[in-house]
N, C-alpha and C positions, 0 to 999 in steps of 0.2 A: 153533432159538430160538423162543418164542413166549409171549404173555403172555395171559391168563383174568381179569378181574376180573367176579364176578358180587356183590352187593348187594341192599339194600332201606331204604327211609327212610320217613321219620312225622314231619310235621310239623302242628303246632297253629299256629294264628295268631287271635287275638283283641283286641279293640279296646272300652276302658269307659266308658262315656261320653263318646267323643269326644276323650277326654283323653289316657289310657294306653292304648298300642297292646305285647301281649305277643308275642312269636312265639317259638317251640322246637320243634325238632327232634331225631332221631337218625337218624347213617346204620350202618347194617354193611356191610360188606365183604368177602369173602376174594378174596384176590391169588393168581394162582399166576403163577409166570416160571420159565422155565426157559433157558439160553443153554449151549452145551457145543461148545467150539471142537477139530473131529480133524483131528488131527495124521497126515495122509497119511501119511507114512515109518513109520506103528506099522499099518500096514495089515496083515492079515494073510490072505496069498491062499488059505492052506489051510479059512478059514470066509466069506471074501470081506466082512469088516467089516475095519471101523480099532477098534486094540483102545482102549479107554476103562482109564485108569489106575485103580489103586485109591484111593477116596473121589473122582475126579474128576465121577460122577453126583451125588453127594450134595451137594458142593458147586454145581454148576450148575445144583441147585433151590432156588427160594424159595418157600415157602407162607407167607404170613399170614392171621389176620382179627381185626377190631375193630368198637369202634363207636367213631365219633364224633360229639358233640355236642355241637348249638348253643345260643345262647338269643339274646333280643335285647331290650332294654329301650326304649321313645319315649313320648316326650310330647311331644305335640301341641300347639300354641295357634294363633290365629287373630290377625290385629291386634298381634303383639307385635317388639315391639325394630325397628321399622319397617318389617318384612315381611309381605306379605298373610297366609303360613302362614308359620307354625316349627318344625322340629320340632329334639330335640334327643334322642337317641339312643346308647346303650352298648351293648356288644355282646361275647360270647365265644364261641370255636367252638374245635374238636380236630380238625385232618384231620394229612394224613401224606402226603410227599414218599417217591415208592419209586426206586429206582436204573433207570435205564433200561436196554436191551440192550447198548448200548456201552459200558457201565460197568462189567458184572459179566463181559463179555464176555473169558477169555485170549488172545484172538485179536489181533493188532499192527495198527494202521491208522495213515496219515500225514496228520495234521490239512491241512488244504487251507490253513489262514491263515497257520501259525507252522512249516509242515514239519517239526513234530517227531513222533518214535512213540509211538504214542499207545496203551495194551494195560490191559485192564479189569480187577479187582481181583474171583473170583468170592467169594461169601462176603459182599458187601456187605450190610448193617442198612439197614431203611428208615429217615426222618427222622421223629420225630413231632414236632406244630409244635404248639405252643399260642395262639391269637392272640388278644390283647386291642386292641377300638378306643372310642374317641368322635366324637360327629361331629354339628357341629350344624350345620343347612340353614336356608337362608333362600330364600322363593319368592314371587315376586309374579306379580298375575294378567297381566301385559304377556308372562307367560314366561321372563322372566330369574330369576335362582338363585345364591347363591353360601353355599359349604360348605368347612368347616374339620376336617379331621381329625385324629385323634391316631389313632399305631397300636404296638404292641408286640407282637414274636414272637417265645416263646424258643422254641429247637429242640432238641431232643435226637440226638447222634447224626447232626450234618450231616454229607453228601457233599462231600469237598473235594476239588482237583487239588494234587497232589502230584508232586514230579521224584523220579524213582526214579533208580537206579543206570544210569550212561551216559557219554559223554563230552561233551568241550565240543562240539565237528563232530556230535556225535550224540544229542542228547537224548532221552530218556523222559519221558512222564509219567502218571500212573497215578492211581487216586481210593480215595480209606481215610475208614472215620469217625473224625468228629473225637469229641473230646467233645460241648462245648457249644459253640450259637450264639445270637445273638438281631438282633433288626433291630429296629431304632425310628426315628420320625420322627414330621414333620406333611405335612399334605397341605392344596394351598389349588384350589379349581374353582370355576370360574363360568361363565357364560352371559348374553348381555346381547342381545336382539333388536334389531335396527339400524330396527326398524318406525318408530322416533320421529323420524330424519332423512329421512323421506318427504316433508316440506312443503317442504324446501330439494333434493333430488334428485329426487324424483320415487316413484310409489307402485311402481316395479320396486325398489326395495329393499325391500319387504315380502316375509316369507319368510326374510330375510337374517341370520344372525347371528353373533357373535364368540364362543367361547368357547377356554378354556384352564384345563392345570394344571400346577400348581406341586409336585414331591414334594422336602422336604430328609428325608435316611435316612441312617443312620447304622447298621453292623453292625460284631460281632466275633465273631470263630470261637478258642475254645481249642482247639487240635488231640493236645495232650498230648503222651505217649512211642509215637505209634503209628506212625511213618513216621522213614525215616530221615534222620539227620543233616541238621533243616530250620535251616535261619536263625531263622526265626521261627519261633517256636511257636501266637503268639498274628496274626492278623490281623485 
């Protein structure tokens, strides 16, 4: 088994009077993976190899390549809505989720959490993800910050776990693409420097600060007629 991603990217960034900040990119990429699980017992001592089935190579390669590309929209203001800076910010980008070795892998392994068998599905589609956000920040010069996002991702062709054929004392599960998926939410972060309760504690709380974040998300995967006999179709 083993995987190759070689690439190259181009990104502009410029900023117009202080006002509008652009930035855009492009990445390429080609993937190569390969996983090919042999089957000891097809050994064959008169060439001293394990014989590889027919189409079993072919399937145990994945070559792709693409580009993907970003862009990012900001405006800037100083003094506004009660924050030293503002900036308020849109953004879209194309990358891609690829199956990892355990996934494309035919080989059987026993999950360490749920002790079921667990056997890769060769032939897997990588995910291409589309993702749209917003996101406006608030910062002031004391160093505290607080930012509200919006995000949406549709997917093409997610990676899902799936039960395959088995029994109840013995489960399988195994991963196939689905159709469609997407994921949305918001997102809340902030930062708040603890400098200002220094007069009642003392100046060793300088340095000190709070921060957190908040993500609600929401996702659903159509998984279609590709796996068998599931309950759900739709998660």
């Amino acid at each position: 088994a083993g995987q190759i991603t070689e690439g190259w990217y181009g990104k502009v960034d410029a900023t117009w009077q202080g006002t509008w900040r652009f930035a855009a990119g492009v990445r390429y990429e080609e993937f190569r993976q390969a996983s090919l699980a042999i089957d000891q017992l097809q050994f064959d001592p008169a060439i001293g190899q394990a014989i590889i089935p027919p189409g079993g190579l072919q399937d145990a390669v994945l070559i792709t390549d693409d580009y993907y590309p970003s862009v990012a929209v900001t405006w800037i203001q100083q003094s506004f809505m009660g924050a030293d800076d503002f900036q308020l910010r849109a953004g879209f980008s194309q990358t891609v989720a690829r199956p990892d070795l355990r996934e494309i892998s035919a080989a059987v392994y026993i999950d360490p959490l749920t002790e079921s068998r667990i056997v890769g599905t060769p032939g897997l589609d990588p995910s291409d993800i589309l993702n749209y956000d917003a996101r406006a920040e608030w910062f002031w010069s004391t160093g505290d910050s607080f930012t509200i996002s919006l995000f949406y991702k549709d997917i093409e062709n997610p990676i899902e776990t799936v039960q395959a054929a088995g029994t109840d004392d013995n489960q399988v599960l195994t991963f196939i693409n689905a159709d469609t998926g997407e994921v949305y939410g918001i997102e809340f972060e902030f930062l708040k420097d603890l400098g200002f309760t220094s007069k009642w504690v003392g100046d060793w709380i300088n340095g000190f600060f709070v921060s957190g974040n908040l993500t609600l998300s929401d996702s659903e995967i159509d998984i279609g007629q590709k796996a068998l006999s599931l309950t759900n179709d739709t998660r």
